[in-house]
C-alpha positions in Angstrom: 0.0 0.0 0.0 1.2 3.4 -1.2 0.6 6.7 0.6 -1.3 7.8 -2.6 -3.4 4.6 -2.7 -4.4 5.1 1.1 -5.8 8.6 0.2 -7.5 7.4 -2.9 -9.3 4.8 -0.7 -10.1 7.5 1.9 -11.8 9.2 -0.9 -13.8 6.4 -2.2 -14.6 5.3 2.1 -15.8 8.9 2.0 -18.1 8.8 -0.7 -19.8 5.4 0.6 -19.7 6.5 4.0 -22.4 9.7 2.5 -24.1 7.6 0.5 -24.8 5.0 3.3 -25.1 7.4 5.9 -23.9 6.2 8.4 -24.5 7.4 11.7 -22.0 10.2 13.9 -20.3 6.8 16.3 -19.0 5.3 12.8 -18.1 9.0 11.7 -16.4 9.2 15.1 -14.6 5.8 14.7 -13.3 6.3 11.1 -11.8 9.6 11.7 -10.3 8.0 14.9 -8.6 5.4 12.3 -7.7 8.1 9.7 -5.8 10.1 12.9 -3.7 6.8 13.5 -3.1 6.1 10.1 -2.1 9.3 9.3 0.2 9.9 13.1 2.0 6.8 11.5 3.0 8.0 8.2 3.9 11.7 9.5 6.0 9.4 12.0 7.9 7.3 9.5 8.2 10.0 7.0 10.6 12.7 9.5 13.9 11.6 8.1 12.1 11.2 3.8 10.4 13.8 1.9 6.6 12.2 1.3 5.5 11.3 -1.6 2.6 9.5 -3.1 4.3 6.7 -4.3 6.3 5.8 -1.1 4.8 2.5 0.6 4.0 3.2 4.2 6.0 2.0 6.8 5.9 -1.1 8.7 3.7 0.5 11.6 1.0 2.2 9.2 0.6 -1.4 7.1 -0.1 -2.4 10.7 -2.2 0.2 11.2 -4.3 -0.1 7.8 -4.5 -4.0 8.4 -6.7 -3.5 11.7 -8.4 -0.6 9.8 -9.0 -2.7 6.7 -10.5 -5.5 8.8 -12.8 -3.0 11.1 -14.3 -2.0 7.7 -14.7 -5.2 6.4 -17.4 -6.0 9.2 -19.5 -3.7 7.6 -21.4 -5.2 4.3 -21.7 -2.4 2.4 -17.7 -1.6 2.8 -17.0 -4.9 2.6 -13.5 -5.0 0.2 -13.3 -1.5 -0.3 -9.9 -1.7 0.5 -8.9 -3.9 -2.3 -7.8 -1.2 -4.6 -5.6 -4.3 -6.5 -4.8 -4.0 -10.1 -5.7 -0.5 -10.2 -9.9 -0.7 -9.7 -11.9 -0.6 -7.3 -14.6 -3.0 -5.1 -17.0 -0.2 -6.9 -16.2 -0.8 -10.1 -16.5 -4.3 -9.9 -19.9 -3.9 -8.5 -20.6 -1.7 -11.3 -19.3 -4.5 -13.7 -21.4 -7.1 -12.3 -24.6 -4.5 -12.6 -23.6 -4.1 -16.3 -23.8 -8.2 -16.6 -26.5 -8.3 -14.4 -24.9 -10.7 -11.9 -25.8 -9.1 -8.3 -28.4 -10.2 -6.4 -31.7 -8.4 -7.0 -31.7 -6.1 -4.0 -27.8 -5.1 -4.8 -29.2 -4.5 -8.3 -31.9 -2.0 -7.2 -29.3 -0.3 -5.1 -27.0 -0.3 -7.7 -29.5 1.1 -10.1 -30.1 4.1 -7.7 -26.8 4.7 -6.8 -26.4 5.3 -10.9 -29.2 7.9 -11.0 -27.9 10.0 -7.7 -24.6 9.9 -8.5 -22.4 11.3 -11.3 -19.2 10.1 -10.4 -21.0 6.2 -10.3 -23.0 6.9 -13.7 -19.0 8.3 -15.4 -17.8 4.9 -13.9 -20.7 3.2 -15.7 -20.0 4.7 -18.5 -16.1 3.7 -18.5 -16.3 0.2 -17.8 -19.1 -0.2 -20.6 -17.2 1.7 -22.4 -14.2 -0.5 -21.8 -15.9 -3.8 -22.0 -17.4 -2.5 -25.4 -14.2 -2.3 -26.8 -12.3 -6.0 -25.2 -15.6 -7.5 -26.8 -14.7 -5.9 -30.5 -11.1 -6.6 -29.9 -11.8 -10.0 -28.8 -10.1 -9.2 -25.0 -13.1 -10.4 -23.3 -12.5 -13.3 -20.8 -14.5 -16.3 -21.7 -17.3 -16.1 -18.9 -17.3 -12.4 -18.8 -17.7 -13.1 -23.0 -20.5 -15.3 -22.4 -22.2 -12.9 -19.6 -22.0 -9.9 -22.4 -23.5 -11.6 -25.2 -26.2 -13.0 -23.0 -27.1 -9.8 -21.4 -25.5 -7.2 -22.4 -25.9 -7.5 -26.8 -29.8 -8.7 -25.5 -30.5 -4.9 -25.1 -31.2 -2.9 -28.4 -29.3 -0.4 -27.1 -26.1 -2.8 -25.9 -26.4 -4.1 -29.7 -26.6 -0.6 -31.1 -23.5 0.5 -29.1 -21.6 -2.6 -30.1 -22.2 -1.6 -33.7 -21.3 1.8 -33.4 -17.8 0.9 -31.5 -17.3 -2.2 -34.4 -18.2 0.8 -37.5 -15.8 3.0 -35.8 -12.9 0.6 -35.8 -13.9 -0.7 -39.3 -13.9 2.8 -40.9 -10.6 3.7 -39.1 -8.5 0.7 -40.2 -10.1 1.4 -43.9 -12.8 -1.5 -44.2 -16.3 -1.2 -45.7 -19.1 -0.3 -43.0 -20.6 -2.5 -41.2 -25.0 -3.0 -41.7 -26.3 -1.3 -38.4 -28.1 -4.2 -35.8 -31.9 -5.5 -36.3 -33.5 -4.4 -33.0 -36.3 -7.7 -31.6 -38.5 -7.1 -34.3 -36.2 -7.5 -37.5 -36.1 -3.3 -37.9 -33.2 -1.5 -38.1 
C-alpha cells in the first residue's frame, strides 16, 4: 500500500460513508482510524520527503490491516480496500450490474446509486465503455464473454453501441461499413 493509494481509498470510504449514511459513532470511529493512520506516516516519513508513491511504513501497514478488517465488518464496505490492479470494489460492483450478476436487491441499489450519483454513472460509462471495446477486440474473458452476449448484446441499445464501436474501428482501419443491428422485431 502506497501513501497515494491510502488517500484514494479515503476518498472512495468517503463517498460510501455519505451515500450510506452512516450514523456520527462510525463517523467518530473512522476519523479516529484516519488520525492513527495518518500519526503513523507523518511518523515514519521525519527523516524522507513524502511522496505519493512511497509505501507506508511497517507500523501504518499495521495500522491499515486493523483498519482494513474494522471495515470489512461492515457489508456495504466490505472489500473497499482492495484497490488491486488498479480498480476498485466499486467498479467491480458496477461490472457485475452491467452483466446483471448481483443479487436483486444489490441491483436495485446499484440502479439508484447510478441515478444519484455522477461520479457512479461516469464509472458506468467507462467500464461499458471498456468492456465494449475488449468485446470488439476479442479481450473479453471467456465467462465475462458469455455474460455480455447473454445480457449485455440482449439490449437494443447494448447491440446498437456494439455496432457503433465495431463501424468505428472498421472505418478507421479502412474497411467497408458495417450493416447497423436489427432491433427484436427485425427493424433497423
Amino acid at each position: 500500500m502506497t501513501v497515494g493509494k491510502l488517500l484514494r481509498l479515503n476518498s472512495e470510504v468517503s463517498r460510501l460513508v455519505e451515500f450510506f449514511g452512516y450514523n456520527e459513532e462510525f463517523r467518530r470511529q473512522y476519523s479516529a482510524w484516519l488520525s492513527k493512520l495518518g500519526e503513523c506516516i507523518v511518523n515514519e516519513c521525519i527523516s524522507e520527503q513524502m511522496d505519493l508513491d512511497m509505501p507506508l511504513g511497517e507500523s501504518a501497514e499495521r495500522v491499515f490491516a486493523e483498519f482494513k478488517q474494522w471495515l470489512s465488518s461492515l457489508p456495504e464496505l466490505q472489500g473497499v480496500c482492495d484497490l488491486g490492479s488498479g480498480g476498485t470494489i466499486e467498479k467491480q460492483k458496477i461490472s457485475q450490474y452491467l452483466l446483471s450478476q448481483l443479487p436483486e436487491d444489490e441491483h436495485k441499489k446499484m440502479e439508484e446509486r447510478v441515478f444519484k450519483d455522477d461520479r457512479i454513472l461516469e464509472d458506468l460509462e467507462v467500464l461499458e465503455d471498456s468492456m465494449v471495446r475488449k468485446y470488439i477486440h476479442k479481450e473479453l474473458p471467456p465467462g465475462e464473454l458469455i455474460r455480455f452476449e447473454r445480457i449485455y448484446l440482449a439490449t437494443e441499445r447494448g447491440r446498437k453501441k456494439v455496432w457503433l464501436a465495431q463501424a468505428l474501428h472498421a472505418f478507421a482501419q479502412g474497411r467497408p461499413q458495417i450493416d447497423p443491428p436489427r432491433g427484436e422485431s427485425g427493424k433497423q
